[in-house]
C-alpha positions in Angstrom: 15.6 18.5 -33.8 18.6 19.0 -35.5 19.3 15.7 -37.1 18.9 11.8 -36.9 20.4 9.2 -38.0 18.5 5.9 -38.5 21.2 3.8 -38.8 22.8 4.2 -35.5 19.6 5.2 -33.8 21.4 8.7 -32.8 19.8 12.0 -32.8 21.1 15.3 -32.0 18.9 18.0 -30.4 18.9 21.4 -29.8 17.2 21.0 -26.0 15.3 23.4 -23.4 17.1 23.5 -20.2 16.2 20.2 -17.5 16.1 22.1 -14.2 18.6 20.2 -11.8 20.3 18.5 -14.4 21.2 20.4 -17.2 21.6 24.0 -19.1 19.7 24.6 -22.7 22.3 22.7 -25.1 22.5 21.3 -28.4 24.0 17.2 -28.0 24.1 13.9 -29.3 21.7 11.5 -27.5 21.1 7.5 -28.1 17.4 6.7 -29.0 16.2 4.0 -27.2 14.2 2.3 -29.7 17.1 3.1 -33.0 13.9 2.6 -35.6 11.8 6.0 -34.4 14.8 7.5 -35.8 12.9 6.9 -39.5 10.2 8.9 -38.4 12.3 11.7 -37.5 14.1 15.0 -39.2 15.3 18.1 -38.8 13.0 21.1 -37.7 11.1 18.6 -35.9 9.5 19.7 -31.9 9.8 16.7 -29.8 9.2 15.5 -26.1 10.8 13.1 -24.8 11.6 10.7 -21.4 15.3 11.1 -21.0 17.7 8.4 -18.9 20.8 8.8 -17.9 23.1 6.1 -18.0 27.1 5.5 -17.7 27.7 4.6 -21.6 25.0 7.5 -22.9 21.9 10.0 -22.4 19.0 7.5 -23.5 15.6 8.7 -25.1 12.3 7.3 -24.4 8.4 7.8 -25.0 8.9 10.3 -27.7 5.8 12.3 -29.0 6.0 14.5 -31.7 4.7 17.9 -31.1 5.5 19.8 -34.3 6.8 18.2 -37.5 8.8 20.2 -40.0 7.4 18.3 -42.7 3.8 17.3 -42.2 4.3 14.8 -45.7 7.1 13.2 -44.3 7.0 9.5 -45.2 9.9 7.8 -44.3 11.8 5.9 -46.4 11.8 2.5 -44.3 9.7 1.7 -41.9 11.7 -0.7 -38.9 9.7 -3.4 -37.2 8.6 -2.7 -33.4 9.8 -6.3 -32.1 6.8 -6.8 -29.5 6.9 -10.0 -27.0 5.0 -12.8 -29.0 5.4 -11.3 -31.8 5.8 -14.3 -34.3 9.2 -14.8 -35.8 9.4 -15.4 -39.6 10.7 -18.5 -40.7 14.2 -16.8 -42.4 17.1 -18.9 -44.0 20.3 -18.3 -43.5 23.5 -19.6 -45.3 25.8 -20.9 -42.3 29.2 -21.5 -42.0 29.4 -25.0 -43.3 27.5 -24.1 -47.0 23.9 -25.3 -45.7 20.9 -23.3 -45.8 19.1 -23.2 -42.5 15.7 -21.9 -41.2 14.7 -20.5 -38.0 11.9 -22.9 -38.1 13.8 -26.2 -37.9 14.9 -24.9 -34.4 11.4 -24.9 -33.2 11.0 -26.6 -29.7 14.2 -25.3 -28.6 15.1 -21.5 -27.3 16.9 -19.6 -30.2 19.5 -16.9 -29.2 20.3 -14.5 -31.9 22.8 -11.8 -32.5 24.1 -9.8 -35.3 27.6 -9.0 -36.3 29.5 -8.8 -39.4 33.4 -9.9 -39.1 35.0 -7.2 -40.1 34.0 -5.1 -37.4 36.7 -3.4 -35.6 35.0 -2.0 -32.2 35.2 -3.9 -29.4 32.3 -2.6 -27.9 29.9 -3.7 -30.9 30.3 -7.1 -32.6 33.2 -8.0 -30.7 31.0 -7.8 -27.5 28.0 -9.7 -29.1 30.4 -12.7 -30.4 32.5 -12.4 -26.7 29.0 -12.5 -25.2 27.7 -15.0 -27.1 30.9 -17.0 -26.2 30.2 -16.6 -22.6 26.3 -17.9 -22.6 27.8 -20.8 -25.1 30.1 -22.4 -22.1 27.8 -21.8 -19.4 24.9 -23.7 -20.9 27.7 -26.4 -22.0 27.4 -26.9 -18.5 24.0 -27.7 -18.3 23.6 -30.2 -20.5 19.7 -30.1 -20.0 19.6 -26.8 -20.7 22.2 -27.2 -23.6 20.1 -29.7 -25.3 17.3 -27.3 -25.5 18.9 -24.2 -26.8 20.7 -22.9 -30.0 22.6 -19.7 -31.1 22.9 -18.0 -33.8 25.6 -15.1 -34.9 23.8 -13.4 -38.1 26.1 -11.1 -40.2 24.6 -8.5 -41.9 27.9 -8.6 -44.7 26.9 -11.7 -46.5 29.1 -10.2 -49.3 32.1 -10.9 -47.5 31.1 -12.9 -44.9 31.0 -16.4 -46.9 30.8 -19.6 -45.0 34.5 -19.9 -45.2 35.1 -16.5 -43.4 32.3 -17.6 -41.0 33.9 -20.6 -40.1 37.4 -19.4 -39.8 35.4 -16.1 -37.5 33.3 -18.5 -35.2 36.0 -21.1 -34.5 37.8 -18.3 -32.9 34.9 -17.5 -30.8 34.3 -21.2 -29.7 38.3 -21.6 -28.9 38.0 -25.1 -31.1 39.0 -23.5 -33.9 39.4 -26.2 -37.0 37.9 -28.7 -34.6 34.6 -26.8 -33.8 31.8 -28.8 -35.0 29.0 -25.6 -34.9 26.3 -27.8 -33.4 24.9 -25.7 -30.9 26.5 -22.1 -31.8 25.9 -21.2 -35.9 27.6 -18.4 -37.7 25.0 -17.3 -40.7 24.6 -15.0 -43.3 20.8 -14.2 -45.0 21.0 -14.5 -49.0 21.0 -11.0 -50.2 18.0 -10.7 -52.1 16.6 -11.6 -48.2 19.2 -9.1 -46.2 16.5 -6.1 -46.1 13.6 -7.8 -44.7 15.5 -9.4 -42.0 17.0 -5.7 -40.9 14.1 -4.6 -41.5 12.1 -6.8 -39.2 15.0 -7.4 -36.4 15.4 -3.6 -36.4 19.1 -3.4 -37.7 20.3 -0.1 -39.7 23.3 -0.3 -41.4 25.5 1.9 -43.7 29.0 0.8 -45.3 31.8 3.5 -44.8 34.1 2.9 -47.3 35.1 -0.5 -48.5 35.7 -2.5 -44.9 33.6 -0.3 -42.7 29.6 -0.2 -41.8 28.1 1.7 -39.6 24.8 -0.4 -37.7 22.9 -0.7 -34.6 23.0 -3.6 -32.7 20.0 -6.1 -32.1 20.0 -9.4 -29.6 17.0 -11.7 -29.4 15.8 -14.7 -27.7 13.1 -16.6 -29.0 10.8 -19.2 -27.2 10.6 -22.6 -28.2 6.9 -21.8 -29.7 8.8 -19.8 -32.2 8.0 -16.0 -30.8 9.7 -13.2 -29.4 10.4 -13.5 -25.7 13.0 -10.8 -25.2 14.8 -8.0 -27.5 18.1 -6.4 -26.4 18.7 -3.5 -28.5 22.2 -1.9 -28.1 25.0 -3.2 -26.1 24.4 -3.3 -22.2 22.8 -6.8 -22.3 24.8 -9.1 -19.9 25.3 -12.7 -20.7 23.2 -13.4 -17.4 20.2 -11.6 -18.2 20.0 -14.3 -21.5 21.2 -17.0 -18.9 18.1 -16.2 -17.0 15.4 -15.7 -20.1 17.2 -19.2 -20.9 16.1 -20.4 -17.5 12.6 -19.2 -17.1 11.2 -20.5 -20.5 12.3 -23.6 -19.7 10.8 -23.4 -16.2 7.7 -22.6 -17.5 7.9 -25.9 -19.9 8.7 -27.8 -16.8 
């Protein structure tokens, strides 16, 4: 192991030759799960599952064989997010100056994502809040479906990201802009004193570069109407039709 970063979930590796594949090589690889970057460092022996993809080499099932450090404690600990695990009942500050919880949406099937409105990358929170904007209209036109659902857009910036900026941000989204009424889709921001545990628990590392700029990992999550963890995207390959269809089979199952 020569380094990982727990913010981004990235580790780089100096790796043993995979027969049919590749040569010996040190390289950059994407973790899987971002948080068992914390209990990671260099000097570290590690196995690992590795799978290809188009976007990036992914690891999986890491053991630890030989730590370079056998005190290592590290410094945060990131939640697994298991299926029915129970979600906390956070608040959030939203775009029109209210304080919300996740618990006054109970009943209903909660879509969150993270972002902060700053960010420049298109394939980051660009794609979460284009995503986003793509499950939005499609369950607009199932007004059953619509009824019974709500999304949330959490920034991670609550600094910058007042409700004004929120407002001005998710309007875009939503292509109402002034006239967008946020009923169904919400653009949020945790109080800071609460910012940590909510990273914490969703599994969200981030890391402000300069003044405008922060590094993070990405976290999507769609929670059933009994308040639990159905399904956790972490990264950015999720596809608005694998929510559609989570969407669809927890209310089939309430049918």
């Amino acid at each position: 192991m020569v380094s990982a970063n727990a913010t981004t979930g990235e580790v780089i590796l100096n790796g043993d030759a995979i027969p049919g594949y590749m040569p010996a090589m040190t390289m950059a690889y994407t973790l899987k799960q971002p948080s068992v970057a914390t209990a990671l460092h260099p000097g570290d022996t590690i196995t690992a599952v590795m799978e290809p993809t188009a976007q990036a080499d992914l690891l999986d099932q890491i053991d630890i064989v030989d730590q370079a450090k056998l005190d290592y404690v590290p410094r945060v600990v990131y939640n697994t997010l298991e299926p029915g695990e129970a979600i906390p009942d956070f608040r959030f500050l939203n775009q029109s100056g209210r304080m919300i919880s996740l618990g006054q949406y109970r009943g209903r099937v909660v879509l969150l994502t993270f972002i902060y409105t700053r960010c420049p990358l298109p394939n980051y929170c660009v794609r979460m809040s284009r995503n986003f904007a793509k499950i939005d209209k499609a369950l607009e036109k199932k007004p059953k479906l619509y009824a019974k659902t709500h999304l949330l857009s959490i920034s991670f910036d609550p600094a910058y990201d007042t409700p004004k900026v929120l407002r001005s941000y998710g309007g875009a989204y939503t292509g109402l802009y002034t006239k967008e009424t946020f009923t169904h889709w919400e653009f949020v921001a945790p109080p800071v004193h609460e910012l940590k545990r909510v990273l914490l628990f969703f599994d969200i590392g981030i890391t402000p570069v300069g003044s405008q700029t922060i590094t993070h990992s990405l976290s999507t999550v769609v929670i059933a109407p009994d308040g639990k963890l159905y399904k956790w995207y972490p990264g950015n390959e999720w596809k608005p039709e694998q929510v559609l269809a989570d969407v669809a089979h927890l209310e089939a199952g309430r049918a």
